[in-house]
Residue, then its C-alpha position, 0 to 999 in steps of 0.5 A: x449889488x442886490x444878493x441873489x436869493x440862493x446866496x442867502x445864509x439861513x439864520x435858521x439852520x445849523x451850518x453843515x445839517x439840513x434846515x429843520x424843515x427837511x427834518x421829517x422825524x423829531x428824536x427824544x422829544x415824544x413828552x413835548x410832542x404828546x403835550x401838544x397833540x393832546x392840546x389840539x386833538x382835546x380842542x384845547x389848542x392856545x393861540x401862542x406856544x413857545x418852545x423852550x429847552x437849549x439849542x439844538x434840541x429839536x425845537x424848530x424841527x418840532x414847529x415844522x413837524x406841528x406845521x405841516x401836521x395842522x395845515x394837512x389835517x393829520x390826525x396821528x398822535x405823533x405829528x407824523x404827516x405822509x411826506x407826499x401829501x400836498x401840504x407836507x410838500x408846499x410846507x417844505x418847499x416854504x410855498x404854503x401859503x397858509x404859513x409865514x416864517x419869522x427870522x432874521x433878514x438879509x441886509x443887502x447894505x451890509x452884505x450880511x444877516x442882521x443881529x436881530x429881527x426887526x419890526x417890519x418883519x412882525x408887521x410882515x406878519x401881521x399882514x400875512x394874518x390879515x390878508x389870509x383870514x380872507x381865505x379861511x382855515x388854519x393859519x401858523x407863523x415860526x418865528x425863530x428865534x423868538x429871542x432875537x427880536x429887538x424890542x420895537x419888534x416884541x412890542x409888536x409880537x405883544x399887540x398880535x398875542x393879546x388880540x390874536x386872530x381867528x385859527x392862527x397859531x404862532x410857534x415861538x422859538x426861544x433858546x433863551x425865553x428869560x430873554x422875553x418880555x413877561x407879558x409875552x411868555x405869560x401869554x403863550x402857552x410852553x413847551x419844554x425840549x429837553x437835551x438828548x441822552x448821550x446813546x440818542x446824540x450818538x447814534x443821530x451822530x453816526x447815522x449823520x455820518x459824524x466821524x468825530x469824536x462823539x463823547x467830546x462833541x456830546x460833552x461840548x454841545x450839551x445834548x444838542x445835535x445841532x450844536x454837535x453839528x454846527x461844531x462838528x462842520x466849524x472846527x469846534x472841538x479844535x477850537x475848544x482845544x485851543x482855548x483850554x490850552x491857551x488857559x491851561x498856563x494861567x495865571x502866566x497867559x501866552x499873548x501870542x496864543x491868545x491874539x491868534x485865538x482871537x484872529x479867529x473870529x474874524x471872516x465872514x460869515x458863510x453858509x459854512x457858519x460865521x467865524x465870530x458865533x462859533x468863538x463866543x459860543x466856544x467861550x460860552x460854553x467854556x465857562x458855562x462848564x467851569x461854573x457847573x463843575x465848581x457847582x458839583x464838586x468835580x470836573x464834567x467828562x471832559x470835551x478837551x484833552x486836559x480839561x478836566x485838570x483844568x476844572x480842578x484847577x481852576x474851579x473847585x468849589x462853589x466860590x470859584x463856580x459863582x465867579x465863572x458864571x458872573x463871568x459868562x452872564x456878563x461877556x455874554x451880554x458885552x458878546x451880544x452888542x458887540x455884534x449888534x454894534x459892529x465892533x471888531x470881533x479880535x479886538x472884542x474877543x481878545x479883551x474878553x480873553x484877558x478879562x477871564x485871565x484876570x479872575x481870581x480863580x485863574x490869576x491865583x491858581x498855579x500854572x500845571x506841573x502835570 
């Protein structure tokens, strides 16, 4: 049975927040936005820009805010647009027709979103160039995430970079540009998105209505309102408190707290998110800090109670923060096929467990006392 179209989840919008396209205003990103003003108000506008920086930054919100301001016309130095104006209206409502938007797409056969887009929603894009060049003016394609193309479909975004059409602009998001083709980033032009300051992330936190622990889910989201968010709506900071409980024990591991650590993984995905991202990216994170805490000398403030115990412990020197960030560039890819692949994520999550239990750093470090 075919998914009624308000049944589909956005693979573009953190779950628990509003789509970027709802955003009106871009916070602590006024260099990105200057660049790119300047460009276009010099007459230096390139055909391809890609915006970069860690996820949750603002970087669709930013595509959206140089989307409507281009098919509007505006001429303000900070993309603001009159949200009345008939395009900034049309943009929202993703009716304009002078704009395509690039993600990834539903699979009635499966009954969820595919793991990556594919190269007919570029040739979907390459019919939208063609049969809006008959109209004439500005035309602007999002794709987001620009690192979620497979390769047939990078192929093809690399065909439309090298012969772009007349007055189109493409808006690539990218969280993790090293994941590219070269010739593609050598072809864009880039936008770098910095992550927000702790007293930014704390006030868009509590003007959200956000009653969370606010320095945890800084600390955890890395500067990103998104992911504060997406954390914030998933359960994130108690799913992060699980997994540095279950470690703090190493090298004994509890098996018990780990198959029910793992369990969580699985369910559906939904509009309140997908059960199986939210651990790996709980995973991810985890390691990721453990590596820049070895990298420093010292623990990071703390996103867990015992954390930073737990940083001293098991990642105290550069040694130590080589082998944890081995570690998350390894898991992250097996992450990454494993979803592709369809492979049961408590199963994938478990080994994944085991395999960090069994790092030097943790099987030879002596359980706590404290």
């Amino acid at each position: 049975m075919k998914t009624a179209v308000e049944d589909i989840p956005e693979p573009d919008r953190v779950p628990g927040a509003p789509h970027p396209r709802h955003t009106r205003r871009v916070i602590g990103q006024d260099d990105a936005i200057a660049a790119f003003a300047d460009a276009a108000r010099g007459g230096r506008l390139h055909h391809a820009w890609l915006l970069t920086g860690p996820r949750g930054v603002g970087k669709a919100t930013l595509a959206w805010s140089i989307a409507r301001w281009l098919l509007s016309g505006a001429e303000s130095a900070n993309l603001s647009v009159d949200p009345d104006a008939p395009e900034a209206r049309r943009v929202t409502a993703m009716s304009e027709p002078r704009l395509q938007l690039i993600r990834r797409p539903w699979d009635d056969k499966t009954g969820r979103l595919r793991a990556e887009i594919t190269v007919d929603e570029i040739r979907r894009l390459l019919s939208f160039f063609h049969l809006s060049s008959a109209e004439g003016g500005r035309r602007v394609a999002i794709i987001d995430a620009a690192d979620d193309m497979n390769v047939a479909a990078a192929n093809a975004l690399l065909k439309v970079l090298e012969e772009p059409p007349a007055d189109a602009l493409i808006l690539m998001i990218a969280h993790q540009p090293a994941r590219l083709l070269p010739t593609i980033r050598s072809r864009c032009r880039t936008l770098r998105l910095s992550p927000l300051k702790p007293q930014q992330m704390a006030g868009i936190l509590s003007g959200m209505g956000i009653d969370e622990d606010a320095e945890a889910l800084a600390a955890l989201s890395d500067g990103s309102v998104g992911e504060a968010l997406r954390l914030a709506g998933q359960g994130g900071l108690d799913r992060y408190q699980d997994l540095v409980d279950l470690f703090a024990g190493l090298p004994r591991l509890d098996r018990l707290a780990a198959a029910k650590f793992a369990e969580g993984a699985t369910g559906r995905a939904g509009a309140d998110g997908d059960p199986f991202d939210l651990t790996i990216t709980i995973l991810d994170r985890f390691l990721t800090r453990m590596a820049r805490a070895g990298l420093m000398g010292a623990p990071l403030p703390q996103a867990a109670r015992g954390e930073g115990a737990l940083m001293a412990r098991l990642s105290p020197d550069d040694h130590a923060a080589r082998i944890w960030a081995e570690a998350q560039a390894r898991l992250s890819a097996r992450a990454r096929t494993g979803r592709a692949v369809n492979l049961d994520p408590a199963a994938l999550v478990m080994d994944m467990v085991l395999e960090l239990a069994q790092l030097p750093p943790a099987a030879s470090a002596p359980p706590s006392r404290g």
